[in-house]
PDB file of N, CA, C and O in Angstrom:
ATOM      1  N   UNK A   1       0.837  -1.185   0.000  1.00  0.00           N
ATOM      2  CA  UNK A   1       0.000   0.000   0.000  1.00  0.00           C
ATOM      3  C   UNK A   1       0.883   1.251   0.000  1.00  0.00           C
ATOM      4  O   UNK A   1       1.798   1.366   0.816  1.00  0.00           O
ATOM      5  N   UNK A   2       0.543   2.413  -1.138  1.00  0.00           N
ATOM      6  CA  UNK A   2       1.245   3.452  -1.157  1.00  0.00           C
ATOM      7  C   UNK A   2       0.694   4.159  -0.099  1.00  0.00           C
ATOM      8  O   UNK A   2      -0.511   4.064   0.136  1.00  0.00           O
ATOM      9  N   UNK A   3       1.719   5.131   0.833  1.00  0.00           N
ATOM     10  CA  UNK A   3       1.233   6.073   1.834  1.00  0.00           C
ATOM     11  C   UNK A   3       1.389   7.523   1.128  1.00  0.00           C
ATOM     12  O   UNK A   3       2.355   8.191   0.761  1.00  0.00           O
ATOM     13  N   UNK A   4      -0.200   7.715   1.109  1.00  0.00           N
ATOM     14  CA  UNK A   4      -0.548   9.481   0.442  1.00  0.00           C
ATOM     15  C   UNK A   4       0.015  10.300   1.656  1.00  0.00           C
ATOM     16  O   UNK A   4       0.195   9.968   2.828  1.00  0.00           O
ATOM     17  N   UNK A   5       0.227  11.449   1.007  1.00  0.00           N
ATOM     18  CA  UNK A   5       0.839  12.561   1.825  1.00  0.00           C
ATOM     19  C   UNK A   5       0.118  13.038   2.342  1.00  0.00           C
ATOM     20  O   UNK A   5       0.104  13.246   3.555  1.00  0.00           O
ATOM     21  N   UNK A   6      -0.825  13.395   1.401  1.00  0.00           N
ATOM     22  CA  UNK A   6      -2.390  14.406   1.469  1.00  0.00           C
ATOM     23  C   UNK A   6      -4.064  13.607   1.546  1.00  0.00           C
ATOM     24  O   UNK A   6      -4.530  12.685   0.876  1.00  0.00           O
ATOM     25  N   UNK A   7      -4.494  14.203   2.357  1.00  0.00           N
ATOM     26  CA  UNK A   7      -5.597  13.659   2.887  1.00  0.00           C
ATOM     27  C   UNK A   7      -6.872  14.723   2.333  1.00  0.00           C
ATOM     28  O   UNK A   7      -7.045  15.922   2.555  1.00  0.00           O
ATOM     29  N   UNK A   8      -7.746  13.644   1.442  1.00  0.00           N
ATOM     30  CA  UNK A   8      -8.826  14.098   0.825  1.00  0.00           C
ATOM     31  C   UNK A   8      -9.840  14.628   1.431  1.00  0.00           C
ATOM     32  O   UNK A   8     -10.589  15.490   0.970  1.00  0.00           O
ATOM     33  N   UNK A   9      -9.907  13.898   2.951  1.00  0.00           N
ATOM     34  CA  UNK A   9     -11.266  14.857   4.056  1.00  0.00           C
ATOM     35  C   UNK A   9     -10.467  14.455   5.319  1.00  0.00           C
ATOM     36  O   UNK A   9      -9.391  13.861   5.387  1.00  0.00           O
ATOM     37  N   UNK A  10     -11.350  14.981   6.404  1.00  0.00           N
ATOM     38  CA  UNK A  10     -10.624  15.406   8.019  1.00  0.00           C
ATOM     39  C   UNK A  10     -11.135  13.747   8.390  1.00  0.00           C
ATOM     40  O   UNK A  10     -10.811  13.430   9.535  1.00  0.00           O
ATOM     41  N   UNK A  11     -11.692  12.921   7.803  1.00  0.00           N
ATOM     42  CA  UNK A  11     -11.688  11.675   8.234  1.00  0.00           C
ATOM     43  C   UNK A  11     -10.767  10.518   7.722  1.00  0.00           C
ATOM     44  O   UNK A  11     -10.770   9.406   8.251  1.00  0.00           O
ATOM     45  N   UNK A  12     -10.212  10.756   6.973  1.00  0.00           N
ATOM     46  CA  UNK A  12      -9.444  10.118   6.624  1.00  0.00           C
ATOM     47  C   UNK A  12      -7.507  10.427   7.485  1.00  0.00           C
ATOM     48  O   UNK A  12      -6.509   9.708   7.522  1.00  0.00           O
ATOM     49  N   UNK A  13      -7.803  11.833   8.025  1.00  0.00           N
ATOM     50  CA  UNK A  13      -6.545  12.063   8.131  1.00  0.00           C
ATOM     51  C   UNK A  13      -6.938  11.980   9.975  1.00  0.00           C
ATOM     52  O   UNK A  13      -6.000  11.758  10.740  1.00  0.00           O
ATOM     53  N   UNK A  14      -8.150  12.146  10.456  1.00  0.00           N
ATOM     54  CA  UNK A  14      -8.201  11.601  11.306  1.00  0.00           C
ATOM     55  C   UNK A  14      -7.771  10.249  11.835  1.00  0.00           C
ATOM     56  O   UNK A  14      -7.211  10.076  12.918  1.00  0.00           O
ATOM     57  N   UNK A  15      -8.095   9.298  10.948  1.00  0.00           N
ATOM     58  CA  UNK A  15      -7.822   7.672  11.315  1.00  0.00           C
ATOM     59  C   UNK A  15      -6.724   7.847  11.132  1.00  0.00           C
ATOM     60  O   UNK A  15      -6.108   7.534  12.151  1.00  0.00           O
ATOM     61  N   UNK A  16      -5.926   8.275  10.182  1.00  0.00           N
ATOM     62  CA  UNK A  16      -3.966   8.146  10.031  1.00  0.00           C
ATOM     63  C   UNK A  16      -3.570   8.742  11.205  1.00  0.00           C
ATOM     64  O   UNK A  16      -2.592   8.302  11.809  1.00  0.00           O
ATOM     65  N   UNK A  17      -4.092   9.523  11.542  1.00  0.00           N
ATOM     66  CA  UNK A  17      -3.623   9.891  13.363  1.00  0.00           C
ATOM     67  C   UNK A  17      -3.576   8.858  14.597  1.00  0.00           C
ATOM     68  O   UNK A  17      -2.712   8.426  15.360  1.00  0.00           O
ATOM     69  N   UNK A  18      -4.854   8.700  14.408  1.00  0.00           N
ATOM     70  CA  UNK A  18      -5.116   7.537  15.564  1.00  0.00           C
ATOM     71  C   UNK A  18      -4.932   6.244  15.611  1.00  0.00           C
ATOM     72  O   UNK A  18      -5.071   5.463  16.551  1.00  0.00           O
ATOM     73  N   UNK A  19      -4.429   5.980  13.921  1.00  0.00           N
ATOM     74  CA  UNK A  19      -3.744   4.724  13.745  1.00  0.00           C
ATOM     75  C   UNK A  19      -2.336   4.908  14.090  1.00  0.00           C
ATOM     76  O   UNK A  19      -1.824   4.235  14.984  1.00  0.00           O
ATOM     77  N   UNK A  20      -1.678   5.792  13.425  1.00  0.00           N
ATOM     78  CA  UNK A  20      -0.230   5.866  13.889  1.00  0.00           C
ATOM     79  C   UNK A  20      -0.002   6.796  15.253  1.00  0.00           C
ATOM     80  O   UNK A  20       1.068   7.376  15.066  1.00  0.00           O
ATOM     81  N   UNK A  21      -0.435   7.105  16.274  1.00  0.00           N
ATOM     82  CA  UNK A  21      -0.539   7.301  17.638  1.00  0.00           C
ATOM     83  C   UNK A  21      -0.869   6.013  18.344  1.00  0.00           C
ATOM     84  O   UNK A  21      -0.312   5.637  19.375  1.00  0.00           O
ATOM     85  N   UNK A  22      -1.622   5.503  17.837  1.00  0.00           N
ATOM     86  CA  UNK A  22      -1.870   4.073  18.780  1.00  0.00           C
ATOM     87  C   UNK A  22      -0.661   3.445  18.465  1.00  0.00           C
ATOM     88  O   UNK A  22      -0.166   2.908  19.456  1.00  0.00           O
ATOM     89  N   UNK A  23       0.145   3.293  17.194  1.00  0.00           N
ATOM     90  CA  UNK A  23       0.853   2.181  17.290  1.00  0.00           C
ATOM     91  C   UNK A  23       1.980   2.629  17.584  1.00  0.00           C
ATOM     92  O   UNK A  23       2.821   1.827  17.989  1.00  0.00           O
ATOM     93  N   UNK A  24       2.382   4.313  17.440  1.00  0.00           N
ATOM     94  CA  UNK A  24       3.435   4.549  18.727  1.00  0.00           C
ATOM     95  C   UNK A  24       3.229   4.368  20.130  1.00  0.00           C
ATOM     96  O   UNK A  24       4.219   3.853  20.650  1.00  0.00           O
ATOM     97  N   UNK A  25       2.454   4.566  20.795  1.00  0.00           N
ATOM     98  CA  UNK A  25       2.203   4.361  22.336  1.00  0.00           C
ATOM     99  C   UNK A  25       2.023   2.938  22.326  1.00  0.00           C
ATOM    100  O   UNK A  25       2.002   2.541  23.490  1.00  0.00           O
ATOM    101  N   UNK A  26       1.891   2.044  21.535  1.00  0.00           N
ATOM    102  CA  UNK A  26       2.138   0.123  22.086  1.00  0.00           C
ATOM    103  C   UNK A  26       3.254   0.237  21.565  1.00  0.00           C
ATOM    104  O   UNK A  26       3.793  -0.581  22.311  1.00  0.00           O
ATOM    105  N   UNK A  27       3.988   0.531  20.972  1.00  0.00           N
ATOM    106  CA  UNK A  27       5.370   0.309  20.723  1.00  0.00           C
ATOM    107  C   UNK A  27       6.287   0.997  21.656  1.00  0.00           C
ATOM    108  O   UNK A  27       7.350   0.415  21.873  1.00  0.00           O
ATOM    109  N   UNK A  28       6.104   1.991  22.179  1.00  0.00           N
ATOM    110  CA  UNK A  28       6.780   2.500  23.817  1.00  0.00           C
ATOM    111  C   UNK A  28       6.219   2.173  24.401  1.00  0.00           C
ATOM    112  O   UNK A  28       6.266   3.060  25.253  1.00  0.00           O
ATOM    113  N   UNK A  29       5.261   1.155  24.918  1.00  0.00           N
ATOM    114  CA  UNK A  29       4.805   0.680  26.152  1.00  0.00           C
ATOM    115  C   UNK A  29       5.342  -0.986  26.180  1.00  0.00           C
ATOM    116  O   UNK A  29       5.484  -1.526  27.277  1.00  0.00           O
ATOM    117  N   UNK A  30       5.636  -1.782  24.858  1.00  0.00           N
ATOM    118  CA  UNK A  30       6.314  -2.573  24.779  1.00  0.00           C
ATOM    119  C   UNK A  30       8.179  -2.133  25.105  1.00  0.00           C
ATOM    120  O   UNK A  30       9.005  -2.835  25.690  1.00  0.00           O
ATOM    121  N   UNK A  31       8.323  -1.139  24.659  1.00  0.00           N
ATOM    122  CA  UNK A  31       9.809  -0.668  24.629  1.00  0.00           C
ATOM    123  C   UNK A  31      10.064  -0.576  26.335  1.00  0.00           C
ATOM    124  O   UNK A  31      11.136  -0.884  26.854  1.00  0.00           O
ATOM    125  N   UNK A  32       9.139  -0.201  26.921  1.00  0.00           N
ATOM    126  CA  UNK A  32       9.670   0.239  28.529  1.00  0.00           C
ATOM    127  C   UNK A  32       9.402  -1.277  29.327  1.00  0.00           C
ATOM    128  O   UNK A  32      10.356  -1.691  29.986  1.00  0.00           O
ATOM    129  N   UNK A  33       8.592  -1.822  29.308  1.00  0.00           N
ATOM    130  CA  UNK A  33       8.176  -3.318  29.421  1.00  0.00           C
ATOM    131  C   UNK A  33       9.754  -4.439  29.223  1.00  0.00           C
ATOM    132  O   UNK A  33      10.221  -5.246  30.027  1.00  0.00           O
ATOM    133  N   UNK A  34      10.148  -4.123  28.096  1.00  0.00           N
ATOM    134  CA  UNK A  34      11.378  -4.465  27.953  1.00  0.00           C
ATOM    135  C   UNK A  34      12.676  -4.693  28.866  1.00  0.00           C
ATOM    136  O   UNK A  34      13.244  -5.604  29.469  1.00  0.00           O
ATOM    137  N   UNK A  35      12.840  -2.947  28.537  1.00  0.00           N
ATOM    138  CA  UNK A  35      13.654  -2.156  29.159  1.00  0.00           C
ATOM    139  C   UNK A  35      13.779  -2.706  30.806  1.00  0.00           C
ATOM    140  O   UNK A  35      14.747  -3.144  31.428  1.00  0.00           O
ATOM    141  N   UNK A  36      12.030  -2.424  31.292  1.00  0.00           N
ATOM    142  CA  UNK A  36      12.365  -2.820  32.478  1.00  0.00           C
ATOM    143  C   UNK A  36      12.330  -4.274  33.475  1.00  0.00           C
ATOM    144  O   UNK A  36      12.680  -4.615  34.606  1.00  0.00           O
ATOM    145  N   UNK A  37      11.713  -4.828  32.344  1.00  0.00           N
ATOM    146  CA  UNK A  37      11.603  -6.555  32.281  1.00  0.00           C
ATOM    147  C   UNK A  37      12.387  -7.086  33.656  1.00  0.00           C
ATOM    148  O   UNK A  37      12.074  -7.599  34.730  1.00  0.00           O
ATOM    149  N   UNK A  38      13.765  -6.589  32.872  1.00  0.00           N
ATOM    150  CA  UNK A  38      15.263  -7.614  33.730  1.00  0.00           C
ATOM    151  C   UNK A  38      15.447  -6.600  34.639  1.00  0.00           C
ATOM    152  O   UNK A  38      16.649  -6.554  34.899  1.00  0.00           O
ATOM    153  N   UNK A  39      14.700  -5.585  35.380  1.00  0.00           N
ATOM    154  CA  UNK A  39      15.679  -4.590  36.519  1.00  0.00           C
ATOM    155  C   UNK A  39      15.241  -5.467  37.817  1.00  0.00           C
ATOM    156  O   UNK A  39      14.355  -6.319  37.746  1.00  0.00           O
ATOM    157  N   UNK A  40      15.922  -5.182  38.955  1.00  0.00           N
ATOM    158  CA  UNK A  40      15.696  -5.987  39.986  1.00  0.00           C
ATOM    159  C   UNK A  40      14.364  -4.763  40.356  1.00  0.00           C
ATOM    160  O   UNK A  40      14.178  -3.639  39.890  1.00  0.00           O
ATOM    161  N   UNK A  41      13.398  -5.757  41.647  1.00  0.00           N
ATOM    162  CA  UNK A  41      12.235  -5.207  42.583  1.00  0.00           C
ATOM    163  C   UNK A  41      12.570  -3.912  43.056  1.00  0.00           C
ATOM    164  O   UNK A  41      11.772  -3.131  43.575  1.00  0.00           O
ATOM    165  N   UNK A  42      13.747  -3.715  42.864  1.00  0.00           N
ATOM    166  CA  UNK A  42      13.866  -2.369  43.632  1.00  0.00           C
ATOM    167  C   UNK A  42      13.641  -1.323  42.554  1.00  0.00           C
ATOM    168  O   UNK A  42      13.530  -0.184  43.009  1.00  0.00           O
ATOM    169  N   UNK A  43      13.557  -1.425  41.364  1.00  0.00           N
ATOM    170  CA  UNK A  43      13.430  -0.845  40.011  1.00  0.00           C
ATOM    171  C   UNK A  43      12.354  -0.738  39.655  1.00  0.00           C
ATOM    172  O   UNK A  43      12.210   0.172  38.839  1.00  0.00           O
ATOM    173  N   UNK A  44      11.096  -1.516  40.014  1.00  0.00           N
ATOM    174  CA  UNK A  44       9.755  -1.373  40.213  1.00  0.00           C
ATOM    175  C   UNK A  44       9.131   0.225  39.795  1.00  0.00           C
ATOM    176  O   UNK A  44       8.469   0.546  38.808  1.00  0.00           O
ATOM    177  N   UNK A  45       9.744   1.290  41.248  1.00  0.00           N
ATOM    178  CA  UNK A  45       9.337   1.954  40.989  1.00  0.00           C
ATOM    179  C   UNK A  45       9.875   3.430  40.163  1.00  0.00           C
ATOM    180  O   UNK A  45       9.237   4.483  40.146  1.00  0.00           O
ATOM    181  N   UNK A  46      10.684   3.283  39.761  1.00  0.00           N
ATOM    182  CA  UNK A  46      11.335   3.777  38.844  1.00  0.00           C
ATOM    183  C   UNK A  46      10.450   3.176  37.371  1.00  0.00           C
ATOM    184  O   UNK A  46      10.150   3.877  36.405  1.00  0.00           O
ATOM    185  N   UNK A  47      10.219   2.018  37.501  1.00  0.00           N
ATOM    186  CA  UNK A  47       9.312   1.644  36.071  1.00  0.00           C
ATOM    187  C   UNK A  47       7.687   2.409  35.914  1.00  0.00           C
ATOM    188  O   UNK A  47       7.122   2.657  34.848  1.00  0.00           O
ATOM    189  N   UNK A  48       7.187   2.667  37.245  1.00  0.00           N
ATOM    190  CA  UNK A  48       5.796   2.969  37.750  1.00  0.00           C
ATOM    191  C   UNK A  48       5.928   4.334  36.978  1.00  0.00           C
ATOM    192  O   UNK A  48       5.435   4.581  35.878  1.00  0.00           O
ATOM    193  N   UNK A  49       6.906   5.417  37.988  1.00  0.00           N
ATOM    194  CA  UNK A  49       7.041   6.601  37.588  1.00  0.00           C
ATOM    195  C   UNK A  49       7.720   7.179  36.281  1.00  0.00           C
ATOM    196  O   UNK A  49       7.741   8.383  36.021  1.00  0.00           O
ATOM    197  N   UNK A  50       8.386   5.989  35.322  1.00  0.00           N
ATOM    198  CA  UNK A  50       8.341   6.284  34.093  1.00  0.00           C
ATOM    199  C   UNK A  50       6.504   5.916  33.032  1.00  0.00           C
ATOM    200  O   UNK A  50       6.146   6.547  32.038  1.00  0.00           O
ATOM    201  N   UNK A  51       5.806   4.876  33.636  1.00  0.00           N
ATOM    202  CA  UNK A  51       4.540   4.413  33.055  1.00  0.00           C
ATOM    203  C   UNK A  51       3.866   6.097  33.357  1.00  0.00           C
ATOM    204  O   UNK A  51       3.812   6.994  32.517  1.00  0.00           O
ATOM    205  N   UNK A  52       3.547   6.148  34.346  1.00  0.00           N
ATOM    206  CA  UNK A  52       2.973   6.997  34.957  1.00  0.00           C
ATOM    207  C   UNK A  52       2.981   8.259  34.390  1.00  0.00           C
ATOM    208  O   UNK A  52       1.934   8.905  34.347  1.00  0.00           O
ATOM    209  N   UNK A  53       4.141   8.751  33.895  1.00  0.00           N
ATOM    210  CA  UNK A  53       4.700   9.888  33.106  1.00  0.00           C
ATOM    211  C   UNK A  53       4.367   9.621  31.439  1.00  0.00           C
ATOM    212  O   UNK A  53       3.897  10.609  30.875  1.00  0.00           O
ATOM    213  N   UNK A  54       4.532   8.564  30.704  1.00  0.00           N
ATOM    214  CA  UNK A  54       3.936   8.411  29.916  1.00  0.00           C
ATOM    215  C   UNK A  54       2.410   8.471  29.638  1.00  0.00           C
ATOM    216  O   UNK A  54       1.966   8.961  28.599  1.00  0.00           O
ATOM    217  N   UNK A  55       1.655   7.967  30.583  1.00  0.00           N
ATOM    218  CA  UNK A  55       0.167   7.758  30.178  1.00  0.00           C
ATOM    219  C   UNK A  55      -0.150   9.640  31.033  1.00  0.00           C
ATOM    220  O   UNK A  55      -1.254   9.780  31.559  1.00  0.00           O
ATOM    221  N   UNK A  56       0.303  10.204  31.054  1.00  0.00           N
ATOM    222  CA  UNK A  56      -0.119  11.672  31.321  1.00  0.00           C
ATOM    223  C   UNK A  56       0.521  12.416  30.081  1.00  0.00           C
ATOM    224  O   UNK A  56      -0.010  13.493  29.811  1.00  0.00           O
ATOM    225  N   UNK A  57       1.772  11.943  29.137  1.00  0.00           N
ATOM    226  CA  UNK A  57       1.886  12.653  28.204  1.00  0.00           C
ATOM    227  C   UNK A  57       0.942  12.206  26.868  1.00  0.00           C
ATOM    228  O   UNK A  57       0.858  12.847  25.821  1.00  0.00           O
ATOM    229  N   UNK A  58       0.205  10.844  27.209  1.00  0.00           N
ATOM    230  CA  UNK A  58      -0.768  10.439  26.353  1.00  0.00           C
ATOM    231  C   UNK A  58      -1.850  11.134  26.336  1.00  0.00           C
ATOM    232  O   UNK A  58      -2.418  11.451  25.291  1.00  0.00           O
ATOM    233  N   UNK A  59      -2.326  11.504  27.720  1.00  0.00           N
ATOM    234  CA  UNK A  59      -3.244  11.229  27.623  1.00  0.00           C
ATOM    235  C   UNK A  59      -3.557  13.324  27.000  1.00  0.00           C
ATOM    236  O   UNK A  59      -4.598  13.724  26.479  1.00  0.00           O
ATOM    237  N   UNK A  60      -2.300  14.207  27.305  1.00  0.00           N
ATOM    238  CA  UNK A  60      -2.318  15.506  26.488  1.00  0.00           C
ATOM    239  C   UNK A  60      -1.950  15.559  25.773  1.00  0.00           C
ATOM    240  O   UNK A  60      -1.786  16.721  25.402  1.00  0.00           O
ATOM    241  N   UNK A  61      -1.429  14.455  24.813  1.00  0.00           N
ATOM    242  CA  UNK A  61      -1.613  14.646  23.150  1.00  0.00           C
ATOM    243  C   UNK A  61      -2.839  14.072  23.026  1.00  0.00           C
ATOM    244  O   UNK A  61      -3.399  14.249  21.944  1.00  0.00           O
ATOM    245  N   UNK A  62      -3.281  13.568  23.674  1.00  0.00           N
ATOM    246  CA  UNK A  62      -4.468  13.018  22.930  1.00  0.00           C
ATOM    247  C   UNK A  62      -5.873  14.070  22.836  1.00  0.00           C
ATOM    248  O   UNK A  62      -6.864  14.064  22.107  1.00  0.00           O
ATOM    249  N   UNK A  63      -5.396  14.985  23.993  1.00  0.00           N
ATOM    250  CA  UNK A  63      -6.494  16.278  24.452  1.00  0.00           C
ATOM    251  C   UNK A  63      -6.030  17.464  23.498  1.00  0.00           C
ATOM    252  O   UNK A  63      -6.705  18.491  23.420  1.00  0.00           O
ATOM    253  N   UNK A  64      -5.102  17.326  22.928  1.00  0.00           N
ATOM    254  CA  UNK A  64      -4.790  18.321  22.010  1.00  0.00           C
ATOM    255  C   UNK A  64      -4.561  18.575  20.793  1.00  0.00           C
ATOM    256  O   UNK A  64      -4.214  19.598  20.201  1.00  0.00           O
ATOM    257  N   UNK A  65      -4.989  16.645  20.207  1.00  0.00           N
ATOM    258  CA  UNK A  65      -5.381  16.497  19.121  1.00  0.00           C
ATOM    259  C   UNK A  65      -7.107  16.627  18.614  1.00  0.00           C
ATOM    260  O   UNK A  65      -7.578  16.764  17.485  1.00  0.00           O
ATOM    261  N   UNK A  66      -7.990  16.487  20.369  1.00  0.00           N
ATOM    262  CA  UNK A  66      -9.054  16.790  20.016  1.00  0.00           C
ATOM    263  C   UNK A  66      -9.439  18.454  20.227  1.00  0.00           C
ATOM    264  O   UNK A  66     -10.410  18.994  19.698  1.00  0.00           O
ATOM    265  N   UNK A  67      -8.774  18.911  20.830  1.00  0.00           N
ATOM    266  CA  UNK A  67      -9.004  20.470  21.234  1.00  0.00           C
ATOM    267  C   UNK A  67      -8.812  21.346  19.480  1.00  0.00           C
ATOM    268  O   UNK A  67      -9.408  22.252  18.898  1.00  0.00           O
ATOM    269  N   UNK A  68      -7.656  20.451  19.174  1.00  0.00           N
ATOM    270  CA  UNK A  68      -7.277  20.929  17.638  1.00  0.00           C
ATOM    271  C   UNK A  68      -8.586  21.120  16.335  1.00  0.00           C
ATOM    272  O   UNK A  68      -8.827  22.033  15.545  1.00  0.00           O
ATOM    273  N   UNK A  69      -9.325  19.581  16.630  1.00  0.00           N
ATOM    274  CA  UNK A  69     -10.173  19.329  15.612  1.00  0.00           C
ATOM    275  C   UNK A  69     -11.504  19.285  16.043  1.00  0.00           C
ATOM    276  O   UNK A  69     -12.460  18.833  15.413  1.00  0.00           O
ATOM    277  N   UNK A  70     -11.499  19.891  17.399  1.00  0.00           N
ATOM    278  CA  UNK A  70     -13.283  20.538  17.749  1.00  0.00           C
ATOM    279  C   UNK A  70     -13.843  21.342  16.868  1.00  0.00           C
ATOM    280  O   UNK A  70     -14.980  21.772  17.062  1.00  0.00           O
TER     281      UNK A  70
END
């Protein structure tokens, strides 16, 4: 499948958003999962407060992709 540059209506370029936003945020949520897989229990929370920090920078791109296209 060729990837268009340009998007013919706000629904189409909508879904290319929320398709490629979703599959960055499972692909850094697999990446830190990883990362922190092998740290010892004491690393726990160092993994929490990196999750934690992520799903708050999710969750304001995600408020400012809809604030954008209200």
């Amino acid at each position: 499948m060729v990837q268009r540059t340009l998007f013919w209506n706000i629904e189409d370029m909508l879904e290319w958003l929320r398709a490629n936003i979703l599959s960055y945020h499972i692909i850094r949520h697999v990446a830190l999962l990883l990362l922190f897989a092998s740290a010892s229990r004491s690393d726990y929370s160092l993994h929490r407060r990196a999750t934690l920090s992520h799903n708050r920078e999710v969750g304001h791109d995600l408020a400012d992709i809809w604030l954008k296209n209200r």
